[in-house]
N, C-alpha and C positions, 0 to 999 in steps of 0.2 A: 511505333509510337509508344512512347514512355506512357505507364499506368499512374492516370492522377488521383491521390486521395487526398483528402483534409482531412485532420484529425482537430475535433473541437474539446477544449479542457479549459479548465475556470486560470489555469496555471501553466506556465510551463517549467519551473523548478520548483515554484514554493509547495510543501506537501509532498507528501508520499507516494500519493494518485498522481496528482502533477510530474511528479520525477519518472514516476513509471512511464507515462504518457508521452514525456520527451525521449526518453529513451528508445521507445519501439518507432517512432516516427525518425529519430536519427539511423537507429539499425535499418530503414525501410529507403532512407535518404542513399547509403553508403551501399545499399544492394541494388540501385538504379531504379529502385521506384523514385514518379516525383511527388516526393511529398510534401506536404505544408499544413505547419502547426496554426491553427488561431486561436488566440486567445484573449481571455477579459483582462489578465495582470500579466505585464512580460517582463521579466525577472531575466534573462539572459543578451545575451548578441549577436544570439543566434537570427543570420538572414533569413533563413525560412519559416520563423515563427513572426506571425503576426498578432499584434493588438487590434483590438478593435476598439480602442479607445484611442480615438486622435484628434480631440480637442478639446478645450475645456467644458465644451455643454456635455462633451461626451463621459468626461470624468465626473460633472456632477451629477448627472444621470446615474453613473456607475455607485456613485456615495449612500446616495437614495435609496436604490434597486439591495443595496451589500445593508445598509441601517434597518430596512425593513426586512428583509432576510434574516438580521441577527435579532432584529428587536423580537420575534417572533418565535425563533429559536429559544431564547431566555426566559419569555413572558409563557408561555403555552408548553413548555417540553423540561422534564425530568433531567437534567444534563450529565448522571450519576454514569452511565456505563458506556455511554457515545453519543457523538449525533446526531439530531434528529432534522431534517433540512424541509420547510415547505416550498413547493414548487409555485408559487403564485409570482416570482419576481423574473423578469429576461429579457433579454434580449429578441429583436425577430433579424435572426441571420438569411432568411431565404433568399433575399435580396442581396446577400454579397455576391461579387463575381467569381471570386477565389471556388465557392461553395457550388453556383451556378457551372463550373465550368468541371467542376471533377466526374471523375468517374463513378466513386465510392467516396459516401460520408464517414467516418469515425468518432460516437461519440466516446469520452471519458467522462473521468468526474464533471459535470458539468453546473456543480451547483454553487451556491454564492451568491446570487445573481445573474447569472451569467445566462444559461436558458432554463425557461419554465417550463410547463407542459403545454403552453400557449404556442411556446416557441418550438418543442417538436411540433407540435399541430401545422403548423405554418410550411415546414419542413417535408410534410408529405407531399404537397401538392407539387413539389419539384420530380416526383416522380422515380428518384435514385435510390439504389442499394444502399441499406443505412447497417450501421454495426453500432451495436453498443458491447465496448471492451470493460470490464466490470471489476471493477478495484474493490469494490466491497458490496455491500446486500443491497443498498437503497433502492436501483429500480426495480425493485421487483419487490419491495415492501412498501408498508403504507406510512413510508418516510424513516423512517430508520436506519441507521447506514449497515448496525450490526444489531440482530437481534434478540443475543443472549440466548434465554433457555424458552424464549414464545418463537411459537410458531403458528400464528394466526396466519402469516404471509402466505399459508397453502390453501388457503379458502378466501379472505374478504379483508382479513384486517376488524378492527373495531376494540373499545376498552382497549386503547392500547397502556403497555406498561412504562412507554416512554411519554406518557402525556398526562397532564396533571387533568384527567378526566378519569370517570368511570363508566360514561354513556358509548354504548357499542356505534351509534352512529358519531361517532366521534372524528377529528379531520384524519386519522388514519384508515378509516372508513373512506371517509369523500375522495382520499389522496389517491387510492388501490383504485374506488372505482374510476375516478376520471384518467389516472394510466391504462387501463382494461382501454376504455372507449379509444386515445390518441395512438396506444400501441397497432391498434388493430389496423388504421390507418396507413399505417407505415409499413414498407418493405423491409420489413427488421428481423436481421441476426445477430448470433450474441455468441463473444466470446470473452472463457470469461480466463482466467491468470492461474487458476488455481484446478485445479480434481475437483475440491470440497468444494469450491464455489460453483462448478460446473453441476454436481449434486444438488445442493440447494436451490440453483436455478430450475433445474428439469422439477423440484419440488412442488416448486411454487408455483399459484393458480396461473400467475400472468403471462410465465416462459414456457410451461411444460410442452405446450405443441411447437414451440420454436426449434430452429436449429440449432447448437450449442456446441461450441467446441472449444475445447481446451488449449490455449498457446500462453508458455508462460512471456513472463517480462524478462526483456534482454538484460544483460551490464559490458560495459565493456572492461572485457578481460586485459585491456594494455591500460587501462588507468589502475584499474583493482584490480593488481599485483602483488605476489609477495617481495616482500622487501626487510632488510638488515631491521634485526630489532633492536639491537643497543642505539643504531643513528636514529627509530623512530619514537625509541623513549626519550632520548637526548634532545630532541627538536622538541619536544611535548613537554619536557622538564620532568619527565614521570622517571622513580627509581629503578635501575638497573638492578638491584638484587632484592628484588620483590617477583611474587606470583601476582599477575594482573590480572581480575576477573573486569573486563567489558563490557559495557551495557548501554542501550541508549536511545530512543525515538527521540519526535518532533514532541510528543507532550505526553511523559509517563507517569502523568496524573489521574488520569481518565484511568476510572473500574477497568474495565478489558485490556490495560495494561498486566493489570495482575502484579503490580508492584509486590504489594502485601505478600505473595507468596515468595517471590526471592527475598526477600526479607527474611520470613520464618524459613527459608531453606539456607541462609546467608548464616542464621540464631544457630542453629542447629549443628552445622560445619564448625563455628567457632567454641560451642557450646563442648564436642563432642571429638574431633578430630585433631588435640595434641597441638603436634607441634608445625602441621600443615600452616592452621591458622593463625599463625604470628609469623608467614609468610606471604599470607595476601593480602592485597591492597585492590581497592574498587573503583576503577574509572567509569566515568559516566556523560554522557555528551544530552543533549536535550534539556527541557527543562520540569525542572521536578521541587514540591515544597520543603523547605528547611524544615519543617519539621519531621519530614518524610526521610528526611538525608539523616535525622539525628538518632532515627532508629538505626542506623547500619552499624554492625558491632565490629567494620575493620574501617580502617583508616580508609577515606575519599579523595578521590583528585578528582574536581568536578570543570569538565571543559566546558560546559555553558553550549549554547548555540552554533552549531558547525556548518556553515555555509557551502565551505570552499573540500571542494573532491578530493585534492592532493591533504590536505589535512585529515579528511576522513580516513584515508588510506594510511595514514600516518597511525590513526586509533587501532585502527585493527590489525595490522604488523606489531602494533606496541604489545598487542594483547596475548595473553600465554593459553584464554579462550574467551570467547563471547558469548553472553548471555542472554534471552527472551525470556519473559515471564509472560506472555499474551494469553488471555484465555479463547480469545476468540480474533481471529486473524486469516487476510486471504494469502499471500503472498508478501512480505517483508523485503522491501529494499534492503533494511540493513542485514537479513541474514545471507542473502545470496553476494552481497557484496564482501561482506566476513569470509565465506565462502573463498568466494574468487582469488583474494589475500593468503588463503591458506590457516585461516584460523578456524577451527573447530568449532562448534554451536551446541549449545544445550537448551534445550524448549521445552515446551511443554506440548504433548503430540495432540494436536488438535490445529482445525483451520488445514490451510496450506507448508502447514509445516514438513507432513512428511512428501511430498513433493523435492523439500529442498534437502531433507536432514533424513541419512541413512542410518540407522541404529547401531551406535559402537563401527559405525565405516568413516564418516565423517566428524561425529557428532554424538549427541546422544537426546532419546524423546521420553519423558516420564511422564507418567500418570497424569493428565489433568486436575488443577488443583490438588495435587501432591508432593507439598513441600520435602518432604522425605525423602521419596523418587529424584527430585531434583537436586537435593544437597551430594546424595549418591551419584548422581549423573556428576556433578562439578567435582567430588574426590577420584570419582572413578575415572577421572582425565589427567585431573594436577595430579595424581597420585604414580602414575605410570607413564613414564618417558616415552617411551618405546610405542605406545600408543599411542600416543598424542603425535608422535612424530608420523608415524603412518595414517593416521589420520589426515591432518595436515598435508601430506599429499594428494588424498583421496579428495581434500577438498575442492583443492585447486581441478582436479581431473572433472570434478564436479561442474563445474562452472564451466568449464572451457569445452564439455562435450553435450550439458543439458540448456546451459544459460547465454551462448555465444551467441550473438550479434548479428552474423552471416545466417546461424540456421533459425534464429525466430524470425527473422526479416524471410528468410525462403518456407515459412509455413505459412506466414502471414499473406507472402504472395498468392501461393497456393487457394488461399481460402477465397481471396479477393476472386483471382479468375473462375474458379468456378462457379463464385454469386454472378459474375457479369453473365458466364455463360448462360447460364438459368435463364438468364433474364433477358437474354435474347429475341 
């Protein structure tokens, strides 16, 4: 008998968390597990994801549960370096069948509305092995999705720095404690995407006696491929006798983007490096502010919002290397997919980057907040052919022997059967 999971996510493409989420549920789909995605927004056509919104009370319920979620967000929390999510809006899934009948639960990002802490509470009493897969810090902090340079999350939480308070009983205080009491409840293990985040977990007060293990997030290496670069600058309208530096999230406005610093490392290249610099041009996908875009001292081609995979793939075949400026990150969709393309990565080493990015093999990791380190990391790629070309296959090797599809789905199984074992 085929092994059932569900995997619960606020999404199944929109976001980063969300894209991860579909993904390892697909690789889990195509290694004969039977899986099935539920979700609050479905964004795909995909058969085995399901919504759990299917009718109109259900949708405005869902309006309500997302208005008070964000109104909360905006009114109560500091918005400057990330997210900050209260868990008081959900869903109660325990009652679905889909859920009732699995073997093993998997939560994801699950916030938005989507489940509260009400809603795991609800979720114990079903008595099944629970996983939580961990895209970024928030269960295990006192709401916070990332948490900069505090680290109250290894004791209690309180005064937090993302909340326009100063009183240590503050709701990242309340948040920490009533997770402590729901967690304990539950049959819960955790795995989480990344090394560093696997660290951070064992850190903190609420995971450290937990089980924890590391399986990164698949991609699939037949869509992000490498491919001809004149036909992917040509379909993209971008210049063929241009150096193309890459770059791109879902919103690289937000502090822990680290925009700022490829900028002063972008000053710097132009500022300092000849005649390299009236050979690059800066492509960029996400969304970012114009007046953000008018410090860039080389010419922009800006793709706006990229939906669609095969266009993605288009960006990073276009690009000569791709860039992250992140100063705090678990695991990046877009660099493992750069990756998988055969394009090179320059980061900043910190988070889950060196998991994806071997130093001068694939890629290259500088200094945190070292714009310096970084402008040197981008000459020291466009600078040398020869590198960049063995790089470039190292990428590809990268992908297809750490990030394949067939072996995170056969680690994933692996973990599953011996939680059920246990639990016999």
């Amino acid at each position: 008998m085929k092994l059932k999971v569900v995997h619960l996510s606020t999404s199944d493409i929109n976001g980063g968390a969300a894209i991860a989420a579909f993904r390892i549920h697909n690789a889990q789909l195509k290694s004969g597990i039977n899986s099935k995605l539920l979700v609050q927004s479905k964004f795909s056509n995909n058969s085995n994801v399901i919504s759990l919104i299917q009718s109109p009370l259900d949708k405005l319920k869902y309006y309500v549960r997302k208005f008070g979620d964000k109104l909360m967000y905006k009114t109560l929390s500091i918005c400057d370096w990330d997210a900050f999510t209260f868990p008081y809006f959900g869903l109660d899934v325990s009652g679905n069948e889909i859920i009732k009948e699995a073997d093993i639960i998997v939560l994801h990002q699950t916030n938005g509305g989507f489940l509260s802490l009400s809603s795991l509470s609800k979720l114990a009493a079903l008595n099944k092995p629970l996983i939580f897969t961990l895209h970024d810090m928030w269960s295990f902090t006192g709401g916070c999705h990332y948490s900069n340079d505090c680290e109250k999350f290894l004791e209690h939480c309180g005064n937090c720095p993302s909340l326009k308070s100063n009183k240590e009983n503050d709701f990242s205080r309340k948040i920490h404690n009533r997770k402590n009491i729901v967690y304990n409840k539950l049959n819960l293990n955790i795995v989480t995407c990344s090394n560093w985040l696997n660290t951070e977990a064992k850190r903190s007060s609420l995971f450290h006696e937990k089980r924890i293990r590391t399986i990164h997030n698949p991609v699939d290496t037949e869509i992000f491929k490498p491919a001809y670069k004149i036909k992917s600058r040509t379909e993209l309208n971008l210049p063929n006798d241009k150096i193309l530096i890459l770059t791109g999230a879902m919103n690289l406005n937000i502090e822990r983007k680290g925009f700022k610093y490829l900028i002063s490392a972008l000053k710097i290249i132009s500022e300092n490096q000849g005649d390299i610099d009236r050979e690059i041009n800066i492509v960029i996908f996400g969304t970012l502010e114009e007046k953000v875009l008018s410090e860039i001292p080389f010419q922009v081609h800006q793709l706006g919002k990229i939906d669609n995979e095969n266009r993605l793939v288009q960006c990073y075949n276009s690009a000569d290397i791709y860039v992250t400026s992140s100063l705090q990150d678990n695991l990046p969709n877009t660099v493992v997919e750069s990756l998988s393309c055969g394009t090179p990565v320059v980061a900043f080493d910190t988070g889950g980057m060196p998991d994806m990015i071997e130093h001068l093999k694939n890629g290259y990791l500088a200094g945190l907040r070292y714009p310096e380190d970084f402008a040197k990391g981008i000459v020291s790629l466009l600078s040398d052919f020869e590198l960049l070309d063995r790089m470039k296959i190292n990428c590809r090797e990268t992908a297809l022997t750490k990030f394949n599809e067939a072996g995170i789905a056969n680690q994933y199984s692996d973990f599953y059967k011996n939680i059920l074992t246990e639990n016999e």
